[in-house]
Every structure is written in structure tokens, then in C-alpha cells.
C-alpha positions, 0 to 999 in steps of 0.5 A: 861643873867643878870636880871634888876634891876630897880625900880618904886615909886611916888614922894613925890612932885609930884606924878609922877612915878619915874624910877631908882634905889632905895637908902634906901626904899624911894629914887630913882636915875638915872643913876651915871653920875659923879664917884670919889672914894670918890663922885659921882653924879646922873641924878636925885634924889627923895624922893618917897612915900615907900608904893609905890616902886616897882621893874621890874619883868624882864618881858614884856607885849604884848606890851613892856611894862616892868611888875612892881610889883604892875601891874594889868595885863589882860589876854584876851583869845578869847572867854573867858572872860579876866583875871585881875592879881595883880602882887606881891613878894613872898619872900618865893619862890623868885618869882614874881606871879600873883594873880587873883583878882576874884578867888585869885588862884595865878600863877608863872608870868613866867607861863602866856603867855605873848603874851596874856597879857597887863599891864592895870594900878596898884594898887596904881593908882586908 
């Protein structure tokens, strides 16, 4: 199975999140509706904020919902008390992790038990 590659980012002028693929470390585009060997053309266009973009981690949460880079996720295990996780890149390991955002102890995004898990926000909105 071929991994996603899809980005987020809040646009400059509107700071609405953006979905697309990503031009540079600042641009994103949709899809290519229009294709020359020498033009083509995009759905959309938009400059975004780059402290902002965030990539898919190929990962769904509960409910669906894709998990980005930059995501707080929340752990909920009855009776114990939830878990809120920060999603990041290791670049060293190639992996995206989930970091406890009260312990700090990290884990592979790939060992959670995504039927406990549910995107609650991320850390540019706050």
C-alpha cells in the first residue's frame, strides 16, 4: 500500500487550514487539473504560514480523522485517566511519535491503539 503524502498549513490571509500538497516550505496546492509538458494548473493555490505545515502520518484516529503532525491526540482508557499526546517527525528514526505531554515519555504513533484515540486539536491552535 502506497503512503499519502498530503500536507496541512494555515493560510497567510486567512488562517484557515489548507490541505494539499506542499511547493517549497510555504505553498500549498491542490490537486493538478490541467497538465502540459511545459504548464500546468492547480485547483487552488496558498501561501501559508511554514511554522504551521504539517504532514499526514498515514494514521487515522477513532473517528476517521487523518492524524497530522503537529495533532494532540487523547488516549482515553476506562478507568484510567486519559492520555494527551503531541504528535512529531523524528527525523533520526523516520517515524512519527507521540509524546506525552505530562510524562514527556514518547512512543512509535504506530504502537497506540488507534480504537482509543481521538484527535482533539493541535498545537498551533490554542
Amino acid at each position: 500500500m502506497q503512503r499519502e503524502i498530503l500536507f496541512r498549513g494555515k493560510g497567510i490571509d486567512t488562517g484557515e487550514w489548507i490541505e494539499g500538497s506542499l511547493i517549497g516550505n510555504d505553498v500549498i496546492v491542490g490537486k493538478i487539473v490541467e497538465f502540459e509538458w511545459d504548464y500546468f494548473c492547480t485547483e487552488f493555490w496558498c501561501r501559508v504560514d511554514p511554522e504551521t505545515v504539517c504532514e499526514v502520518t498515514g494514521q487515522n484516529d477513532k473517528n476517521k480523522k487523518r492524524i497530522f503532525e503537529g495533532d494532540l491526540l487523547k488516549e482515553k482508557f476506562e478507568p484510567l485517566e486519559d492520555r494527551i499526546y503531541s504528535i512529531i517527525w523524528r527525523e533520526n528514526l523516520l517515524q512519527f511519535w507521540a509524546v506525552d505531554n505530562i510524562s514527556s515519555e514518547s512512543y512509535p504513533l504506530s504502537d497506540l491503539d488507534m480504537y482509543y484515540c481521538e484527535v482533539i486539536g493541535n498545537i498551533h491552535d490554542k
